[in-house]
C-alpha positions in Angstrom: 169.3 52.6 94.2 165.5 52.1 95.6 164.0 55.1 97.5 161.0 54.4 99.6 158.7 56.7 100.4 157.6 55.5 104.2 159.0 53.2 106.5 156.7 51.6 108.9 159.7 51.2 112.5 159.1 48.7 115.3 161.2 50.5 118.1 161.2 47.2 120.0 162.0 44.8 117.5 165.9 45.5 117.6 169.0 45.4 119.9 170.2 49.5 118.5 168.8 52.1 120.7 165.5 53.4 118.7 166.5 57.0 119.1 169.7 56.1 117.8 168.0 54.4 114.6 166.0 57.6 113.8 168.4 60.0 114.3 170.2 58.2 111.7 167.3 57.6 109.6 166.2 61.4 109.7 169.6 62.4 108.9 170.1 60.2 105.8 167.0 60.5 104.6 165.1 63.8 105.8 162.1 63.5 104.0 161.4 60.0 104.8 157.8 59.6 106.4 158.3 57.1 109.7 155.2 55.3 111.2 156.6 54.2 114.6 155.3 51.3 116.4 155.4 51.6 120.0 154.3 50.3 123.7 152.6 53.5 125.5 152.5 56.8 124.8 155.9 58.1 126.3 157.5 56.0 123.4 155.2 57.8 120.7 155.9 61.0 122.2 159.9 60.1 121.8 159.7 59.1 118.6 157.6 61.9 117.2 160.4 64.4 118.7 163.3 62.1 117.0 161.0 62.9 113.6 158.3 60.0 113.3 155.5 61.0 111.2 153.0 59.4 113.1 153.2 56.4 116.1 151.0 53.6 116.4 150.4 51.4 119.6 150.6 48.2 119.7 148.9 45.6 119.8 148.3 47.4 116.0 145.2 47.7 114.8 146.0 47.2 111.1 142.9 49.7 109.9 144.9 52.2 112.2 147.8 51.4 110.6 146.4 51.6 107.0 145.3 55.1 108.0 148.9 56.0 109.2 150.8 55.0 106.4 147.7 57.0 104.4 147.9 60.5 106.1 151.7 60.3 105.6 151.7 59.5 102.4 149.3 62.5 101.5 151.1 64.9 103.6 151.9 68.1 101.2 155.6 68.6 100.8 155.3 72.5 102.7 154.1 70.7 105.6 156.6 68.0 105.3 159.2 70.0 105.4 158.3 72.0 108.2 157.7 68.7 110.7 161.3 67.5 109.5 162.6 71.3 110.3 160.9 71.2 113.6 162.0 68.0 114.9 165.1 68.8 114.1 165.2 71.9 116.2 164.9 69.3 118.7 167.3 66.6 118.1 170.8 66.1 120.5 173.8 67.7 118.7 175.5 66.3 115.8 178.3 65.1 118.2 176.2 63.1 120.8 175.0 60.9 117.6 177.4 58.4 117.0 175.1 55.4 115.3 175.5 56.9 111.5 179.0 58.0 111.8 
């Protein structure tokens, strides 16, 4: 059993709705740090609220990236937690989620 301590998520690159994908993520793995990839900022705003640590736009600048995956990685654990409780003030009810279930 591997555990990973960020997951970089293209929201484009599958056929599952990408809210759908984090909700499931976040839920299975709260403490996960997610770099989303997206198209425009309404996309980075989405996924930040589903619980994305940080959103890159695409075309990606991989310096940008670098940096991303960098800042999450060093983000103390009090201030983890408290993004992860946040967004998850946010999130649909348990019952509207049906992707994990």
């Amino acid at each position: 059993d591997s555990t990973f301590d960020v997951l970089v998520l293209d929201v484009e690159l599958s056929d599952v709705d990408p809210c759908k994908v984090m909700d499931c993520l976040c839920r299975l793995h709260p403490f996960l740090a997610i770099v989303a990839l997206v198209q425009n900022a309404e996309e980075g705003e989405l996924a930040t609220v589903k619980g994305a640590a940080a959103c890159i736009l695409k075309p990606i600048d991989r310096r940008a990236l670098f940096k991303a995956v960098k800042r999450v990685l060093a983000e103390p654990s009090p201030e983890r937690i408290w993004r992860t409780m946040e967004s998850r003030r946010l999130r649909l009810p348990e019952a509207d989620v049906t992707f994990c279930e």
